[in-house]
N, C-alpha and C positions, 0 to 999 in steps of 0.2 A: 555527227560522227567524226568530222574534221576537229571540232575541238577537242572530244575525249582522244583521238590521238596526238594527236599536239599536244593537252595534260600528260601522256602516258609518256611520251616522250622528255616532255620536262621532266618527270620523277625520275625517269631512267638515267639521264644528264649525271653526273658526278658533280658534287658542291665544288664550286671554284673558288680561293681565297681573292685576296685584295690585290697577287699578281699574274691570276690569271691561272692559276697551276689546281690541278683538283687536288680537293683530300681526299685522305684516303679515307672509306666508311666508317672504322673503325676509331677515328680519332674525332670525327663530328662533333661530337658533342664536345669534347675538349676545345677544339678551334672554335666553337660560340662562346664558352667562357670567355678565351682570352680573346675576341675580334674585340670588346672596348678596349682593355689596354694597349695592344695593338695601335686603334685608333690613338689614346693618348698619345702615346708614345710616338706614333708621327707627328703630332702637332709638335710637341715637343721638341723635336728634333727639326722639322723645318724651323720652327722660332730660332732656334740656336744655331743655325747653317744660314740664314735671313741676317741673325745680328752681327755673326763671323763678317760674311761675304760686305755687309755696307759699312763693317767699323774698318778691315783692311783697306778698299775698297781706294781710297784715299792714296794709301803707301803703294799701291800698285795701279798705275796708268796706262798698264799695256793694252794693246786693243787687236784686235783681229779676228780670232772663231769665236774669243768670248768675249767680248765688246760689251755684253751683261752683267760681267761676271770676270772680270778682268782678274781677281785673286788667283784663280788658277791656271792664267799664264802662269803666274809666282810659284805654284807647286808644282806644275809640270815644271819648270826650271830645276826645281830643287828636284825630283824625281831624275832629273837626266843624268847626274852623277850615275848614277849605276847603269845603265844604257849602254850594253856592252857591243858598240859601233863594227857591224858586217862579219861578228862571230857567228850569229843568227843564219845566215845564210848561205857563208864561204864553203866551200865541195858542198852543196846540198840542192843545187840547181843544175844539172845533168840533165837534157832532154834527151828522148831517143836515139838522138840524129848524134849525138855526141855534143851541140853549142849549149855554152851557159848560157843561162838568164844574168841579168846585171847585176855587180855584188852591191851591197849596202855602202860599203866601202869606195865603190867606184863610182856613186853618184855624185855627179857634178852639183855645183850650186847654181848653177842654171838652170836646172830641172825643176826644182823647185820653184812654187807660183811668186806672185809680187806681194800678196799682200803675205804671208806664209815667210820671206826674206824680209820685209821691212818688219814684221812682229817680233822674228831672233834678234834683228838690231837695236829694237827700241828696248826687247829685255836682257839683250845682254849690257844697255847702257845703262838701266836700275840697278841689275846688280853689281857692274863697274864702280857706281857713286857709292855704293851699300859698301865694295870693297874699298875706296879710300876714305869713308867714315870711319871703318872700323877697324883698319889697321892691319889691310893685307892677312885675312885666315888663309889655311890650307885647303879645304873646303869650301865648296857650295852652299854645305849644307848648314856652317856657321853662320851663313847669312841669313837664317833662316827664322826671326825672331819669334815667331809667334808656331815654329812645331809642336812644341808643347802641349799648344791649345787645340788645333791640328789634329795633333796624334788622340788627344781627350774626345774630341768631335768624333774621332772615326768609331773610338772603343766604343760610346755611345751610338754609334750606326749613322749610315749616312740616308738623308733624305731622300724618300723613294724617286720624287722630282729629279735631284740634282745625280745620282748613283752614276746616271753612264757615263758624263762630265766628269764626276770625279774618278772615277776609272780611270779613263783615258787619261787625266792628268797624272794619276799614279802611276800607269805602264809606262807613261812617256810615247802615246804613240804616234805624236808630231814628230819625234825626234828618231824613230824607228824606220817612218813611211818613208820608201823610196819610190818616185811617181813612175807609174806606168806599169811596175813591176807584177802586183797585183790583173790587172787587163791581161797580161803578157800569157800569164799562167792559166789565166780562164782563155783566151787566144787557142794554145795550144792544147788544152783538152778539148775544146771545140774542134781541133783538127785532127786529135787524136778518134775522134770519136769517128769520124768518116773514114778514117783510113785502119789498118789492121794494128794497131793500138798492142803493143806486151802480155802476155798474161797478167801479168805484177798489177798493171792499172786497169786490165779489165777486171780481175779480183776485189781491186779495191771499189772500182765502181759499182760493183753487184754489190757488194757490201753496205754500200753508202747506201742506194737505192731500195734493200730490205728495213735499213737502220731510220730512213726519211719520217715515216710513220711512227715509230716506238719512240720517236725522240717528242716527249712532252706530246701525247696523243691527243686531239678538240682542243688544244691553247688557242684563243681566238689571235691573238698577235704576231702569232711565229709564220714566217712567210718559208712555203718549205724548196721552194726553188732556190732563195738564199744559200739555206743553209748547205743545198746542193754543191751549189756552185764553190761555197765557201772549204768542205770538208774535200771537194776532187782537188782546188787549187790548192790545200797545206799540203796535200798526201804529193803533189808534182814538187813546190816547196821541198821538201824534206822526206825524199824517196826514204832515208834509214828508217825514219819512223811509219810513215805513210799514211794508212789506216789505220783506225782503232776502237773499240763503241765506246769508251768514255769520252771520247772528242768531240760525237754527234751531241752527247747535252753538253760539254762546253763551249758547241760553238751557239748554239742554240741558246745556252741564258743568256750570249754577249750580244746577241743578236736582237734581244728583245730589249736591252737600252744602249746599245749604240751605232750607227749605220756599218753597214755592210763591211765594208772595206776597212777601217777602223777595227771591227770585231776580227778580221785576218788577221792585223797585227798584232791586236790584244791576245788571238788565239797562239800565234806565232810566240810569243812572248812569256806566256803561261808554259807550253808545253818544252820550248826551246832552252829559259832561264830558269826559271822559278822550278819547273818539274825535267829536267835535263836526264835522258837517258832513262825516262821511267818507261816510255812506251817503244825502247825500240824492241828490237828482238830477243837482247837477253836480258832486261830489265835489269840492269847492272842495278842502278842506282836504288831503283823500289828494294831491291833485295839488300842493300845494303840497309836502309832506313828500316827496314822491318827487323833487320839490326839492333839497330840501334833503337827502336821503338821496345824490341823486349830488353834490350837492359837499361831503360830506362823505368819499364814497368816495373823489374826485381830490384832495381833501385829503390823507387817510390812505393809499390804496394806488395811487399813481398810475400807476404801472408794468402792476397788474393791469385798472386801467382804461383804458388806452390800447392791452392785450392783447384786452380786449372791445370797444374801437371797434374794431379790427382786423378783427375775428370779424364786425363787423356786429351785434352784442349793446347792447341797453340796457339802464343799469342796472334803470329799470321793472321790464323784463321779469322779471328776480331776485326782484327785491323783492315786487313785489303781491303774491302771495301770503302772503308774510309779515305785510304791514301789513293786508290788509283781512282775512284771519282769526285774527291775532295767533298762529301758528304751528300753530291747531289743525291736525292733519291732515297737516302738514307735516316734525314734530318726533315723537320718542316721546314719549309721555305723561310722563313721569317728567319731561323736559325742559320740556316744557308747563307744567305745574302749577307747576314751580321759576320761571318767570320769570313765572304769573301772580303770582304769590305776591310778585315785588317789585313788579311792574307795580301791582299793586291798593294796597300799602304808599305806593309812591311817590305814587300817585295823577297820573299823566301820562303821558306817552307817551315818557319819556326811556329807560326801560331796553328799549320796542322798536325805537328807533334802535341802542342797545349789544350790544342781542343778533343784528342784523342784521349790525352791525361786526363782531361775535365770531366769526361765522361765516364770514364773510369771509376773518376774518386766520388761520380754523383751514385753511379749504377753500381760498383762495387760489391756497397753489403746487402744485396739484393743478389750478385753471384755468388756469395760464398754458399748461399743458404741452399743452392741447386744440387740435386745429385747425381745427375749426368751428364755427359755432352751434351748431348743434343737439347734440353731444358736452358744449361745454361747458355747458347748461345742463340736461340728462339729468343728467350728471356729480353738477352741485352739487345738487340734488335727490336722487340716490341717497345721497350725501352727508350730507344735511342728514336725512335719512331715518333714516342711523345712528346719529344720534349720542346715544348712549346715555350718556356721560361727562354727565349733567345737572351735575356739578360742578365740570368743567372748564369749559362752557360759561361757566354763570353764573360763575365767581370769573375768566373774561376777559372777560365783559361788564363786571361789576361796578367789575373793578380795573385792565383796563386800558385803557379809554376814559372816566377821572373826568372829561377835558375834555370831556364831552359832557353838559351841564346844560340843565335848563329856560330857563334867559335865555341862552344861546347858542342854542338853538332859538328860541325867539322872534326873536330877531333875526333868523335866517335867514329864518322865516317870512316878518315883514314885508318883506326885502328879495325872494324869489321870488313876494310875493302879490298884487302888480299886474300881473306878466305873466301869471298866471293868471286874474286876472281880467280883463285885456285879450282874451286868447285866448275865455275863455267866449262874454265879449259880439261877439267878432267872428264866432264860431259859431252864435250865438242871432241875428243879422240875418242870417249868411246862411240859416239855418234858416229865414226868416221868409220873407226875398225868393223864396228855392226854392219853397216853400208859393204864395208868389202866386202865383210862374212856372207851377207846375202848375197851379195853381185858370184864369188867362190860357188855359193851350196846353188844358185841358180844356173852355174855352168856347169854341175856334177848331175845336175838334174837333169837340164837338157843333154847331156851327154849318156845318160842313162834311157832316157826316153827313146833317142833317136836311133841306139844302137838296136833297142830292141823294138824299134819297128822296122828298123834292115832286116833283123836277124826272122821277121814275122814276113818280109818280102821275098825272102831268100829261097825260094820252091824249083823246084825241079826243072829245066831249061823243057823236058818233054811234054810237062803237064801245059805249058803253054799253046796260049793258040798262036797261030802265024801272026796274027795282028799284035800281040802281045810280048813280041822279040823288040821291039823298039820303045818297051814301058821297060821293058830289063837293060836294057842297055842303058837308058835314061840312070834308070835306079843306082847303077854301078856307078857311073859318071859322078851320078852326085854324093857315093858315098866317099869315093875315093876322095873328089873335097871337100869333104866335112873330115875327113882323117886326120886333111894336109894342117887346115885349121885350125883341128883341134891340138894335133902335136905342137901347130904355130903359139900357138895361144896359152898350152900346158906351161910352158918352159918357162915364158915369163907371170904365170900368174900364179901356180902352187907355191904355197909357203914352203919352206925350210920346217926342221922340229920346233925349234925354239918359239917360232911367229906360231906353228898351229898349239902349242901348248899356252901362251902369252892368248892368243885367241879365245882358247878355251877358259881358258881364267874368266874373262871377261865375258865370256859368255856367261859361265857361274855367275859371276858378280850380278849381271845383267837380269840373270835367270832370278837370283835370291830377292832383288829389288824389286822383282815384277812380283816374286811373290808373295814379299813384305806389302808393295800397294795392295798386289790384292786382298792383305789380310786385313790391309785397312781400308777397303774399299766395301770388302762382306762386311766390316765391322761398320763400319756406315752404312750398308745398308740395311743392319739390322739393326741400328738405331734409327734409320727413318719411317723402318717395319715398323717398331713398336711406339713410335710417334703416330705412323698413322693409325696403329691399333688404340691408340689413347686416342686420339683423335675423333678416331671413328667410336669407342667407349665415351668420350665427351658428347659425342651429338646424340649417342641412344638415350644418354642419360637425361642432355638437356631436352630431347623427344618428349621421356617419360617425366623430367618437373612440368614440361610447358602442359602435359598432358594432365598430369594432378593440380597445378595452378591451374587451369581449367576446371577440375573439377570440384575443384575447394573453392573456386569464382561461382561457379552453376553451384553450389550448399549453400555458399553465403548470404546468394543472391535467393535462392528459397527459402532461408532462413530470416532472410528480411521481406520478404513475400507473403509469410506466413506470419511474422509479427506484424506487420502494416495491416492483414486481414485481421489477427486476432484487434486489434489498436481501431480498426474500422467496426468491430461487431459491437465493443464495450464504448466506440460513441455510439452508435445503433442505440445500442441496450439504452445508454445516459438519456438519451436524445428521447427514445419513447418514455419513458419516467418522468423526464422534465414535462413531457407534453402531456402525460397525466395528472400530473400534480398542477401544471399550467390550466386544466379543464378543470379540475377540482376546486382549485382557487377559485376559478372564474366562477361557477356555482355558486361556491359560500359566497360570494361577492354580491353576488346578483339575487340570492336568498335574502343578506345583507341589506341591500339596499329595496328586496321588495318590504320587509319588516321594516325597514326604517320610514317607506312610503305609509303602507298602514299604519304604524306611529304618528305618522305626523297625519296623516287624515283624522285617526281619533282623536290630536289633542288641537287639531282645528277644530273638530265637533264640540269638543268638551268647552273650548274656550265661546264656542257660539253659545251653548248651554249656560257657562256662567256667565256672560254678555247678558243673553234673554232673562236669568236669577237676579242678575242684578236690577236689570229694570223692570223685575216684578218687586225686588225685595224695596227698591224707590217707592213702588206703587204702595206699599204694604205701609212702608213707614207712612208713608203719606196719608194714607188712609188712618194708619193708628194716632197720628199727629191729626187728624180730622175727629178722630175719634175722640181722642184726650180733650178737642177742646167742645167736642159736644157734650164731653164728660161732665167739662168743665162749668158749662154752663147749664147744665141741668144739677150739680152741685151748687151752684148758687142762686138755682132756680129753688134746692131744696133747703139751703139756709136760710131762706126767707119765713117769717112767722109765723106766718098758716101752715107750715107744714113741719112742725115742732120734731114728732120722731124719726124722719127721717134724716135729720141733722145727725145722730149718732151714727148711723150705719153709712153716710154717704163719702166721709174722710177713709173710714175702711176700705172701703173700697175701691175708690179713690186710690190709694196708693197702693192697693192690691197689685189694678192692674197695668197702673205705671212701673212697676217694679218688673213685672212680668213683660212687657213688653219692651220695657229698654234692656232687660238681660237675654230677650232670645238676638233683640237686632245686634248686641256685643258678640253673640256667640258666634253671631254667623260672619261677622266681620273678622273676629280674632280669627278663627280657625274655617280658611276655605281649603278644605283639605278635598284630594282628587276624589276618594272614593262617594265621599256625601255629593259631590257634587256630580260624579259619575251617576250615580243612584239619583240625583236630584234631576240629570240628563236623561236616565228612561224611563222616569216617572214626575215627566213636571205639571203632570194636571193633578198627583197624590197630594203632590206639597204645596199647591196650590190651595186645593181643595181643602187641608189641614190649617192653612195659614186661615183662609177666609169663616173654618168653623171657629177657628181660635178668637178671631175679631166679632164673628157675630155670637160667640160665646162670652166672648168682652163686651159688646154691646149690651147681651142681654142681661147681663149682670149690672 
């Protein structure tokens, strides 16, 4: 019983790739196709991060965290050029109490450990010697001989082994980390926690502790106390931003290759430089890029963007997802980690715009062919779901959108980033005017309410009872100040004409916008209606195949049921035939061989018979040869003188019957033929008897 649930349990389990993250069901089979190449393709790539790291390996002798691995002191050096020193953190450390945390800026070089000081001295003296080899550049990154190969290594992806390493060497987060800082902030939410804590951070903390679970749900590696600790300490970091749920999977995939505190500042780093101002409150930043993301589309695919005005689709709606969780979730993992891997190289936001484009121009004419919203963005999503090819993707992002660089992005930025900021601030006054409007229509409210329950208390002084003269008295008391109050309170808070007409405007305005979302809110939701009506039309129908493939499986399956029976009755049938014809045989056989018995009994017979002829027919000659010469001498008994007439007649005779008896013994020689002899076998006393009248018939003569 314990095994079958344990089996039941393993079935239920979600497949997990090679880092631990489930697939989703629907892509299964795709991900067994590509798990060999996959596989290659790590080999591969460790061989070529194996050959990099020991041909460098030589030109750089720095030693300290990677004493292994000493090349990537070399690129974190070259990475700290851009290492934007205690911007990260200056006004962003405010604890309750009113004292900062230490700026980045204000860390001493004392702080830092001994071996962590002696590793910046020995690399900043390689690339001192590197700088009078070469003749004094402007740059770090001049000295940089071999990025080239470097930046080739990354587009090919970096080895699953080395990925957190080279991370870190990419963010620069030796050169970020100020000690103790980190402690400090988990410090004071351990003290927040005991004491009555803000709203602001008890919100964020519910938040975090709902989001603990949902982030990378059974990953056997993610430690989720970590990434606790990790997402309360950025949100005290960088109250502007705080909280956010795209942050719980990025602290989460940094946390599964590289240690805790390390993934703070890579998380710091990511959200602070690279994505700056996406997640604070008015997401300046993201809105601008989404910007600059559609006119980059009507740039590049303007046919498929004017297919999606069509549809009633914006680009946004594509996108967001993309930019605000840089594909987590979105992409297979293998896909993921390949462009975080230039994203974090690059150190910008250029290869998320590329990889947005790449997708685009893969899934494209597969949009145009859509004919509504809601198809074509289901579509690109199942899509973008697929796509397993991590090396098509990136070498199209990579190669063929070069025009798409950091100072082309800037430019577009600044040109789309005053109508975003126009837009904010025209939403933050009406935000502001609504706010009063309500605070105004809720003191017309209460002012209306309260008069007419005075006006409901106001009875008769007579109808009362004696006990009830000092509930009226009360009553008077308190209307008289709610009057004083109110008249206090009228003078400075009623509008003028102009503010309640300005007011009203914007109410309109307000009113028309609620009513536009709503029009496109029914309109979504009556395209999710008839999604689920397809939807639900999809599964009757795939009900009713699964239900005829059943029953076309139960025909084909009688239909070969019933040819195997017919296929079984005709060897039946063969089978008894052969076995008659097998008895029949055997019959004639055995008939056969009894005739061939009696045959060879009779011509044993026959041959006994002519055995015994013959040695009668010996006996015969013999005797006639006895004969002849008794003949013989009673012929010369009769040529003698006394018996004168008999000399004539004795020669006749004489060769009468030598003629006659040397022509029957020829006969019987030349011609033993079966039947005389058959006849000579059932009757050999006749021809006996004939032979011996024949001799004493010769005698007598």
């Amino acid at each position: 019983m314990m095994d079958s649930n344990s089996n039941l349990l393993q079935s239920l389990e979600p497949m997990r790739d090679a880092y631990g993250f489930a697939v989703r069901p629907q892509h299964i089979q795709t991900y067994r196709q590509y798990l060999n190449i996959y596989t290659e393709e790590e080999e591969e790539r460790s061989e070529k991060w194996k050959i990099f790291l020991e041909h460098h390996a030589k030109t750089c002798k720095a030693e300290g965290w990677s004493k292994s691995r000493p090349v990537l002191c070399c690129i974190e050096n070259m990475m700290n050029s851009r290492v934007k020193k205690g911007n990260n953190i200056k006004n962003k450390n405010v604890n309750e109490s009113g004292d900062h945390l230490p700026l980045i800026e204000d860390a001493s070089p004392g702080e830092e450990s001994k071996d962590e000081f002696e590793e910046k001295v020995r690399v900043d003296e390689i690339f001192d010697g590197e700088e009078s080899n070469t003749g004094n550049k402007d740059s770090q990154e001049s000295f940089f001989p071999w990025k080239e190969e470097l930046e080739s290594l990354v587009h090919g992806g970096v080895s699953k082994d080395l990925r957190g390493e080279v991370w870190q060497a990419f963010i620069g987060v030796k050169s970020r980390r100020v000690e103790r800082y980190y402690e400090e902030l988990l410090a004071q939410e351990n003290n927040d926690q005991h004491s009555n804590s803000s709203d602001v951070f008890r919100k964020w903390r519910k938040q975090v502790e709902k989001d603990l679970m949902r982030t990378f749900p059974g990953h056997p590696s993610l430690n989720r106390d970590s990434l606790r600790r990790l997402l309360l300490a950025y949100a005290r970091h960088n109250p502007s931003v705080g909280y956010c749920q795209p942050m719980n999977f990025f602290a989460g995939l940094l946390l599964l290759v590289m240690p805790e505190e390390n993934a703070f500042w890579a998380l710091v780093t990511i959200i602070d430089d690279y994505f700056d101002c996406y997640h604070t409150e008015g997401m300046i930043e993201y809105q601008v890029d989404q910007l600059v993301f559609d006119e980059l589309m009507r740039e590049r695919f303007p046919k498929l963007v004017n297919h999606l005005d069509y549809l009633g689709v914006q680009v946004p709606w594509i996108s967001a997802p993309w930019f605000l969780s840089i594909f987590i979730n979105t992409l297979p993992w293998e896909s993921v980690l390949r462009i975080w891997d230039v994203l974090l190289f690059e150190g910008n936001c250029v290869m998320l715009f590329r990889t947005a484009l790449a997708l685009m121009e893969l899934y494209g004419p597969a949009l145009i062919t859509t004919k509504d919203a809601g198809d074509a963005i289901t579509l690109l999503q199942s899509l973008a779901g697929s796509t397993f090819d991590s090396s098509q993707l990136v070498l199209t992002a990579c190669m063929g959108f070069l025009a798409v660089t950091d100072a082309k992005l800037r430019e577009l930025r600044d040109k789309h980033r005053p109508s975003v900021l126009l837009d904010v601030e025209e939403r933050t006054k009406r935000g502001r005017v609504l706010k009063d409007s309500k605070e105004l229509a809720y003191t017309h409210y209460r002012v209306k309410n309260d008069c007419g329950s005075l006006l409901e208390e106001a009875k008769p002084v007579e109808d009362l009872a004696d006990g009830d003269e000092f509930k009226l008295e009360s009553h008077s008391s308190n209307l008289d100040q709610f009057l004083f109050c109110l008249n206090a309170d009228s003078v400075g808070s009623l509008p003028d004409i102009q503010e309640q007409v300005d007011w009203m405007k914007v109410e309109l305005c307000r009113l028309l916008e609620e009513k536009r979302a709503a029009v496109l809110q029914a309109e979504e939701l009556e395209t999710t209606l008839v999604e689920l009506v397809k939807e639900d039309n999809r599964r009757l129908l795939s009900a009713k195949i699964e239900q005829l493939e059943l029953e076309v499986a139960d025909l084909h399956q009688a239909l070969a049921d019933k040819k195997e029976q017919e296929v079984l009755a005709r060897m039946e049938q063969e089978q008894r035939i052969t076995e008659d014809a097998r008895r029949n045989v055997e019959k004639d056989a055995a008939a056969q061989r009894f005739a061939v018995t009696m045959l060879q009994e009779k011509y044993e017979k026959a041959m006994d018979s002519i055995a015994r002829m013959e040695k009668r027919v010996v006996m015969a000659e013999s005797m006639l040869e006895t004969t002849l010469q008794y003949e013989s001498g009673q012929a010369e008994a009769l040529s003698s003188p006394r018996t004168p007439h008999a000399t004539l007649d004795s020669p006749r005779r004489k060769a009468g019957l030598l003629s006659f008896g040397l022509g029957w013994r020829d006969k019987n020689k030349a011609k033993p033929d079966f039947e005389e002899s058959t006849d000579r076998k059932s009757n050999p006393s006749t021809t006996l008897e004939e032979t011996n009248s024949v001799i004493e018939q010769a005698l007598l003569n």
